[in-house]
C-alpha positions as CSV (number, residue, x, y, z in Angstrom):
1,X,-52.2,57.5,-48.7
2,X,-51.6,57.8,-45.3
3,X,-49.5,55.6,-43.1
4,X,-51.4,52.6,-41.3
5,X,-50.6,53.2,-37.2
6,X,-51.5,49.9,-35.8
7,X,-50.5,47.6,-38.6
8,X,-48.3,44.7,-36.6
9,X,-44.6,45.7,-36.2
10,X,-42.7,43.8,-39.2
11,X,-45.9,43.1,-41.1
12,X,-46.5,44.3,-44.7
13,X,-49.9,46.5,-44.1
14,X,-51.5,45.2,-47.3
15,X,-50.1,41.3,-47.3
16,X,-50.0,41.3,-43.6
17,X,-46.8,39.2,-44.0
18,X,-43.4,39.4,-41.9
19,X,-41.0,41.8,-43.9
20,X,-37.5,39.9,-44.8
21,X,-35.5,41.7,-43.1
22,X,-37.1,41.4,-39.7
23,X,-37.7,38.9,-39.9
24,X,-33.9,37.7,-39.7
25,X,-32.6,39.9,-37.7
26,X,-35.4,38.5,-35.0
27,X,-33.7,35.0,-35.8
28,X,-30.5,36.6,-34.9
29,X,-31.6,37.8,-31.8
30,X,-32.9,34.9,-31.0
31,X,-30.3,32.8,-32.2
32,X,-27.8,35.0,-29.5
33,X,-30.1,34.6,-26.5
34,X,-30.1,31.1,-26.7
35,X,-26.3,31.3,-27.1
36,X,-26.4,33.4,-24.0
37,X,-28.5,31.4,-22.0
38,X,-26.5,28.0,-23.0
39,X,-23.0,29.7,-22.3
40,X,-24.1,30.4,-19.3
41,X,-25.6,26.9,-17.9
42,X,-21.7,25.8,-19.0
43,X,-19.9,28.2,-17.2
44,X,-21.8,27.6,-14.1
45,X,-21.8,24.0,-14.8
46,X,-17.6,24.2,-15.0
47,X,-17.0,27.2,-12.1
48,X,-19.5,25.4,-9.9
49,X,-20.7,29.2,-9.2
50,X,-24.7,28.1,-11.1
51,X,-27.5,27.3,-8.9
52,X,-26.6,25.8,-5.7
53,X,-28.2,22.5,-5.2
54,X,-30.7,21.2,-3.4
55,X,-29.7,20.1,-0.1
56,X,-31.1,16.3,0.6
57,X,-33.7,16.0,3.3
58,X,-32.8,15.6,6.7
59,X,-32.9,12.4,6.9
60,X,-31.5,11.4,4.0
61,X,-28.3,13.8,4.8
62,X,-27.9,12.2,8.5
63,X,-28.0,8.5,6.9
64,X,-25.2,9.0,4.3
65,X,-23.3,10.9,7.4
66,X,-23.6,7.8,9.6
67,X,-20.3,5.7,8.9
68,X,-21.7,1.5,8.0
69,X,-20.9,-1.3,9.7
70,X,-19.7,-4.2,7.5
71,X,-22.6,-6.5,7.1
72,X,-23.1,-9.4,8.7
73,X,-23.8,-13.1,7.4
74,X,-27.5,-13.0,8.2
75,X,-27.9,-9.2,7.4
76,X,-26.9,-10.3,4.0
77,X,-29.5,-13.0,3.7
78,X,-31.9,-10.8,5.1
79,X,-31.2,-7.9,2.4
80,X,-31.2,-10.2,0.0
81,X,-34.0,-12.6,0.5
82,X,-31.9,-16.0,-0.1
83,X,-28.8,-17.6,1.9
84,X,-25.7,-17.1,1.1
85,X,-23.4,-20.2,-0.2
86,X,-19.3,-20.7,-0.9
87,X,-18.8,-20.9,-4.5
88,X,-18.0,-24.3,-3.7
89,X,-21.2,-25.6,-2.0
90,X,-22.7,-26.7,-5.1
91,X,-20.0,-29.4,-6.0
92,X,-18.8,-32.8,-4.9
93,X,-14.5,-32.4,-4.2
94,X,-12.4,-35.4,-4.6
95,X,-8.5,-35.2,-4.1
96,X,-6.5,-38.6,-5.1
97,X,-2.6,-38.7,-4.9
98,X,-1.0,-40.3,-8.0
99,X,1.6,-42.9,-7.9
100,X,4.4,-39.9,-8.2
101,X,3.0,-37.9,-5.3
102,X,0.8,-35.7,-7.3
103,X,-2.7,-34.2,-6.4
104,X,-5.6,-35.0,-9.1
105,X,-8.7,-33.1,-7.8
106,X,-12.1,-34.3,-9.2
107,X,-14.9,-31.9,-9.2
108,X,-18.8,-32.9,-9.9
109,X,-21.8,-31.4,-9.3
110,X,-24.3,-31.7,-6.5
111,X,-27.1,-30.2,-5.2
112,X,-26.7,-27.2,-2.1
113,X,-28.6,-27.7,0.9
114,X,-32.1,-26.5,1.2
115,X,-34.4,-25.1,-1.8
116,X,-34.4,-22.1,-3.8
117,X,-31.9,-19.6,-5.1
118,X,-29.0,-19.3,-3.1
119,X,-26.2,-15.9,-2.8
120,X,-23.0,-16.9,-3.8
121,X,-20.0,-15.5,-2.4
122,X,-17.4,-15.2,-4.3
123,X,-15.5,-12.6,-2.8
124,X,-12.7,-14.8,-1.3
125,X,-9.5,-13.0,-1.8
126,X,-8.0,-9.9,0.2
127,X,-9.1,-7.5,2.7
128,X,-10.9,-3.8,2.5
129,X,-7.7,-1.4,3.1
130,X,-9.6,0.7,5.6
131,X,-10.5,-2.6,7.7
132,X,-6.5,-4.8,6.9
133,X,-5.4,-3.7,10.6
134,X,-8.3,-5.8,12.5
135,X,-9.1,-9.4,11.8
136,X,-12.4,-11.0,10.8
137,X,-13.8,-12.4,13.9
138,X,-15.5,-15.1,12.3
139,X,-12.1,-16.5,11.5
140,X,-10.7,-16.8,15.1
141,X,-11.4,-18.8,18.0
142,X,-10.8,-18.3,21.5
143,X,-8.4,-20.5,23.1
144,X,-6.2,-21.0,26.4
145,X,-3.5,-20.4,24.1
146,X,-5.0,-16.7,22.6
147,X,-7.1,-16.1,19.0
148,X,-5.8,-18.5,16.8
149,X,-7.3,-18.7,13.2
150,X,-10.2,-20.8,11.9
151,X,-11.6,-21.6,8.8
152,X,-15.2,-19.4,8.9
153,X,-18.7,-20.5,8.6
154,X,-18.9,-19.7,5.5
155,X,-15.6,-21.3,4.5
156,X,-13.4,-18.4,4.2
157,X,-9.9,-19.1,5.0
158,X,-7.3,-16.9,6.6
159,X,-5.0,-16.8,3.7
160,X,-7.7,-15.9,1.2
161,X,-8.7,-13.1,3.6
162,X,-5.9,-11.4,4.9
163,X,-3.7,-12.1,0.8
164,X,-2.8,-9.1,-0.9
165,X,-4.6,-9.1,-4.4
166,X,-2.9,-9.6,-7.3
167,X,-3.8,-8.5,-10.8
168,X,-4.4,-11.9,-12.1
169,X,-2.8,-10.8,-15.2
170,X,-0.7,-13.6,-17.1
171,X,2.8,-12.6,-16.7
172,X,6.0,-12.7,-14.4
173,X,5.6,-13.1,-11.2
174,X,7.8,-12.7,-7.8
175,X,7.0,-12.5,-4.6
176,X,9.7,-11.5,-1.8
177,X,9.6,-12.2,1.8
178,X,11.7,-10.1,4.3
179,X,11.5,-11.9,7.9
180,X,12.7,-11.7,11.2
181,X,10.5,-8.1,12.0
182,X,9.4,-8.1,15.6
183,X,13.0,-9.0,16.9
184,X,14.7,-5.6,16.3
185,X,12.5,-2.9,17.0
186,X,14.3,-0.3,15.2
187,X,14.8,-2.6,12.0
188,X,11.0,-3.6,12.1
189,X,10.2,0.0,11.5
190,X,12.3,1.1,9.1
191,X,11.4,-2.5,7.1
192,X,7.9,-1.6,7.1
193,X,8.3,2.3,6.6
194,X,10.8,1.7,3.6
195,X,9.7,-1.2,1.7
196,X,7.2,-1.7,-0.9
197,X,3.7,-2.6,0.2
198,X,4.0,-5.3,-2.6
199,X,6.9,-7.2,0.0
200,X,5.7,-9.6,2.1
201,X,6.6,-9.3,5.9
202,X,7.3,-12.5,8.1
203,X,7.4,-11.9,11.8
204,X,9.3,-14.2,14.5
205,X,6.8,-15.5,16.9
206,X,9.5,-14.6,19.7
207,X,9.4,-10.9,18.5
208,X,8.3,-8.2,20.4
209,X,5.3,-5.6,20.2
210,X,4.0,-8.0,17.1
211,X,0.7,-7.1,17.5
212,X,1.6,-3.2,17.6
213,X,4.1,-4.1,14.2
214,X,1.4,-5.9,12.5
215,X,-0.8,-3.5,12.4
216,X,1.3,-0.9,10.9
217,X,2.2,-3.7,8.4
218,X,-0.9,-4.5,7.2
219,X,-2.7,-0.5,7.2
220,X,0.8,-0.5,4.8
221,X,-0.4,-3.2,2.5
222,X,1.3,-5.8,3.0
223,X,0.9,-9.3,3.4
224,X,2.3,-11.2,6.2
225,X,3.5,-14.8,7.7
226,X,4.3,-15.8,11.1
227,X,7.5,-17.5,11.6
228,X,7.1,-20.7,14.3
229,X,10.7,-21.7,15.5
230,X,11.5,-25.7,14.1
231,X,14.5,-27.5,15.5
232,X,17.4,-27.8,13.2
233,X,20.4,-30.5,12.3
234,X,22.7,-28.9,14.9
235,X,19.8,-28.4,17.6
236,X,20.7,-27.6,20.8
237,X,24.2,-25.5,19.6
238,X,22.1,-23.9,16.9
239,X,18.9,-22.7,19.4
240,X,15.9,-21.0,17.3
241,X,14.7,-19.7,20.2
242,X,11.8,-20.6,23.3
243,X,9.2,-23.3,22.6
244,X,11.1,-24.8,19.5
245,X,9.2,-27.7,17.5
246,X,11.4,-30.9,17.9
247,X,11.3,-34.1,16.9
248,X,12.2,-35.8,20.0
249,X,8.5,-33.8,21.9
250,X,5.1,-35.6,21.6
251,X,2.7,-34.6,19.2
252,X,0.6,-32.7,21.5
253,X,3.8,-30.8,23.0
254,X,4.6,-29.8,19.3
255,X,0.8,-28.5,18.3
256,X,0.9,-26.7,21.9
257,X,4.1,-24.7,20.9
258,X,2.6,-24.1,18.1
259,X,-0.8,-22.9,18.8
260,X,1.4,-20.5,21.2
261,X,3.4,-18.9,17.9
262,X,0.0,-18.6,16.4
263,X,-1.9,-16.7,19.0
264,X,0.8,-14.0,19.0
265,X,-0.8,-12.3,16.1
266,X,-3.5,-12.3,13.8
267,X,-4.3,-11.7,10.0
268,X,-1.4,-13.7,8.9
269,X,-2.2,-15.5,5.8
270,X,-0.1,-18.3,6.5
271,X,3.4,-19.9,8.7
272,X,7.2,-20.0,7.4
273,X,9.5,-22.2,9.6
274,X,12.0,-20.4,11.5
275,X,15.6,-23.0,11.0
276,X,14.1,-26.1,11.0
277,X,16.3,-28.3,8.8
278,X,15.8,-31.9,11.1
279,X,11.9,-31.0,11.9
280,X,11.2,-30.8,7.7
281,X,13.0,-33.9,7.1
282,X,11.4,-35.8,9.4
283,X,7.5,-36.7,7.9
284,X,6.4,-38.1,11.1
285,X,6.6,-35.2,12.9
286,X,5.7,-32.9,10.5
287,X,2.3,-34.4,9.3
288,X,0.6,-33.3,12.7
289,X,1.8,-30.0,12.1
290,X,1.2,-29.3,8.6
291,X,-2.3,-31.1,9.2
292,X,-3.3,-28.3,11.6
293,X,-1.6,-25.4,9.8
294,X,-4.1,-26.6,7.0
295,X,-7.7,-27.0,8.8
296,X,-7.0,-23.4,9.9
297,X,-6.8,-22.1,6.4
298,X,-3.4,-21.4,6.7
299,X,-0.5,-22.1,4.0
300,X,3.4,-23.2,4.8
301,X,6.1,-21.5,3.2
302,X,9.1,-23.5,3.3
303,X,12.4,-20.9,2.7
304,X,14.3,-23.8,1.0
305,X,17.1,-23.8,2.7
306,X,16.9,-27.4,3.8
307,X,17.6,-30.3,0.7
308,X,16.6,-32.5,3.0
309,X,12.8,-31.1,3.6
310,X,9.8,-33.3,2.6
311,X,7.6,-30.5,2.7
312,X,5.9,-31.1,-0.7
313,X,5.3,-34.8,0.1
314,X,3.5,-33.7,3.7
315,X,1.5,-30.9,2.1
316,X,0.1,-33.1,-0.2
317,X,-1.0,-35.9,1.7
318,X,-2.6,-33.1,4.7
319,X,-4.4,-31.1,1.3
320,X,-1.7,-27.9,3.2
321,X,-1.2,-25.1,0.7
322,X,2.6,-24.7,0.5
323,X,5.2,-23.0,-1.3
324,X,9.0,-22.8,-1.5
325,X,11.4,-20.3,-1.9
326,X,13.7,-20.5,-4.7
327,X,16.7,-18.0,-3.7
328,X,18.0,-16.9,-0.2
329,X,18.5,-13.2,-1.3
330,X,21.1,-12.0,1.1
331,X,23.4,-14.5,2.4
332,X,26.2,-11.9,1.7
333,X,25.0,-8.5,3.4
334,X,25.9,-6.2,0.4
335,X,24.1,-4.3,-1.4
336,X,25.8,-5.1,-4.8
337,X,25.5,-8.5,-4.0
338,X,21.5,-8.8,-2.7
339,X,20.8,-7.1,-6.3
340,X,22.4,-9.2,-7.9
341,X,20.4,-12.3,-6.0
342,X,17.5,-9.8,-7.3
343,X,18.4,-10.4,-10.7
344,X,18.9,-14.1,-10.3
345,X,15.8,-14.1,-8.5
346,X,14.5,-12.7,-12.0
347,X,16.5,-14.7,-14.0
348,X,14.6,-17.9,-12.6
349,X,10.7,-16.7,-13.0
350,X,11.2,-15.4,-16.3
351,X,12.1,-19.2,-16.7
352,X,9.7,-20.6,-14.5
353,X,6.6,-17.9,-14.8
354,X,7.3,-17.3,-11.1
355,X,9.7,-17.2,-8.4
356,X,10.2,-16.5,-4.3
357,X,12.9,-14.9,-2.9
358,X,13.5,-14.8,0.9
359,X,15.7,-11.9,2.9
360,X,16.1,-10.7,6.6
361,X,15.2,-7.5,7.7
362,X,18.8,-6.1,7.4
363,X,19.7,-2.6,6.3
364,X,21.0,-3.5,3.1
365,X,18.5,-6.2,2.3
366,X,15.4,-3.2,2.8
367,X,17.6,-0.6,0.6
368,X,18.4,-3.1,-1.9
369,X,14.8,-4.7,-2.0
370,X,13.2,-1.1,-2.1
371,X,15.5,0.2,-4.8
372,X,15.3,-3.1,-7.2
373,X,11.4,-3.3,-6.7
374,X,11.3,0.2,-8.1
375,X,12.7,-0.8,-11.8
376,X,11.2,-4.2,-11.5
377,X,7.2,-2.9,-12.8
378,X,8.9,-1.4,-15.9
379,X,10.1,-4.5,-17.0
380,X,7.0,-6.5,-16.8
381,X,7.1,-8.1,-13.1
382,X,4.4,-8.2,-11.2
383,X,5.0,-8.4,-7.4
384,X,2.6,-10.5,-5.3
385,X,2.0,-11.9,-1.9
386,X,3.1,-15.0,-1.1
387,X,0.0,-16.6,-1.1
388,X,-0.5,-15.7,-5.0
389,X,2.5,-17.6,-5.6
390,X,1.4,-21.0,-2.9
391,X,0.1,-24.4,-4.3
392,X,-3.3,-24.2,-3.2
393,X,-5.5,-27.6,-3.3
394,X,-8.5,-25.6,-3.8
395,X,-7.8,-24.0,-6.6
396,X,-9.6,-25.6,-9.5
């Protein structure tokens, strides 16, 4: 019997079925192509060495190589289809003060202008990185006096714009304030090259190059207050400086000087008083002030070194956000000694939930800031701008 020719390779001649051993070893060799084929998709996947990929149209490439321009107001409502609304439009806000000089805020809701669905906007606190060097322009107004800050169309205030975020996280919480940058030129630089972008910086409105320093300040991350010279107890002896808020000026003379301080810089969240013991104790004087501090969407940081200041009482009748500090940080310039005003300063938020400590822009008040603010994370403090830390009317 001879031997069938063109029978199928691996097929039995009289079953015409696939012999065993065939018919694994084509599983193998299957099995190892695949294998091949899969490794290597994986090592081209990981080496980046595969396929290269398509290149996007023309088009398509220039548009995502053309840098976008924040959007504007009515750009959004256009991309969008609706209007956009504060996340407070669509509620009535009452503010009574009680018999002991507290705030009770009442909120109920009311219906938004107009009809349909509206955009809210809810992003209200801090400032893209790439953009914290240049101020909105929809919160400033020109004036004869410079750009001094408004409260925006939309009701975005300076100090929710220009605040440096915080986590939010429950938790300890200090915020430190180095002021006096702008008046040593050499100190103004080393305080923002040195220190934290967590530490707020406070510059003198008599400083110099303050638009120049701010800049750098805020493209380093930090949050920062203008100070506005007030007249203190032993006023003239004691001089803060040119244009000084006194008692004895008119009203208008005092909101002059001050819209001066303000149009020396921008993106500031808020104002700290410079001295000031006799202009904080005196309410008459300081309602007209605090009043327009506040309808600029500002806050006042008092640096409680006055016993005397009626700052809380003010603030709440004018709807201000304020704070206070609780610890002058470096009234001994030593290094041992500001740290251990650092752990004070500690000592009194973990008691409190939160604390403010205030320092000038000294040598050893940077290093010893810079070095405590190191250790002070691993230990569970968070350090925030001032305006995390500020009683805020508006918030619910």
């Amino acid at each position: 019997m001879g031997t069938d020719l063109h029978a199928p390779l691996g097929r039995n001649r009289k079953t015409g079925s696939r012999r065993p051993g065939v018919l694994r070893l084509g599983r193998i060799a299957a099995s190892l192509c695949l294998f091949a084929i899969g490794g290597f998709s994986l090592y081209t996947a990981f080496r980046g060495e595969g396929l290269e990929r398509a290149k996007p149209p023309a088009t398509e490439q220039a548009a995502s190589q053309t840098p976008s321009k924040p959007p504007t107001a009515a750009a959004d409502q256009a991309a969008n289809g609706m209007p956009r609304a504060d996340p407070r439009s669509g509620a009535n806000v009452e503010q009574m003060i009680t018999g002991d000089g507290s705030v009770v805020t009442k909120y109920s809701p009311r219906p938004r202008d107009g009809s349909g669905p509206v955009l809210v906007d809810a992003m209200q606190i801090g400032q893209d990185p790439h953009m914290a060097a240049q101020p909105n322009e929809a919160l400033l107004e020109d004036t004869a006096f410079g750009r001094l800050p408004i409260v925006g169309p939309d009701g975005r205030r300076p100090m929710d714009q220009y605040a440096r975020p915080s986590s939010g996280a429950r938790g300890i919480r200090i915020a430190i304030v180095v002021s006096g940058l702008g008046l040593s030129q050499t100190g103004t630089q080393r305080a923002i090259a040195e220190l934290p972008e967590e530490i707020t910086l406070a510059f003198a409105a008599s400083g110099n190059s303050l638009q120049r320093w701010m800049q750098e300040a805020r493209r380093g991350g930090h949050e920062i207050l203008l100070q506005v010279p007030l007249e203190p107890f032993d006023y003239p002896a004691n001089d803060p400086g040119p244009e000084t808020l006194l008692t004895s000026k008119p009203v208008a003379r005092n909101i002059e000087n001050l819209h001066k301080a303000m149009g020396e810089i921008t993106n500031y969240t808020g104002v700290m008083n410079y001295l000031g013991g006799r202009f904080l104790s005196d309410p008459a004087a300081m309602e007209p002030v605090m009043r327009d501090i506040g309808k600029r969407g500002l806050l006042f940081l008092d640096d409680g070194t006055s016993a005397q200041s009626k700052t809380a009482t003010v603030a709440k009748g004018t709807e201000l956000p304020y704070a206070f500090a609780d610890l002058q940080l470096d009234g001994q310039l030593d290094i041992n000694a500001i740290l251990k005003k650092l752990d004070e300063l500690e000592r009194i938020a973990r008691k409190n939930g939160q604390a403010i400590g205030i320092a000038s822009a000294f040598d050893e008040s940077v290093d010893a800031i810079a070095k405590w603010s190191e250790e002070a994370s691993m230990r569970g403090i968070e350090i925030v701008g001032v305006a995390a830390l500020s009683n805020d009317p508006r918030s619910p």
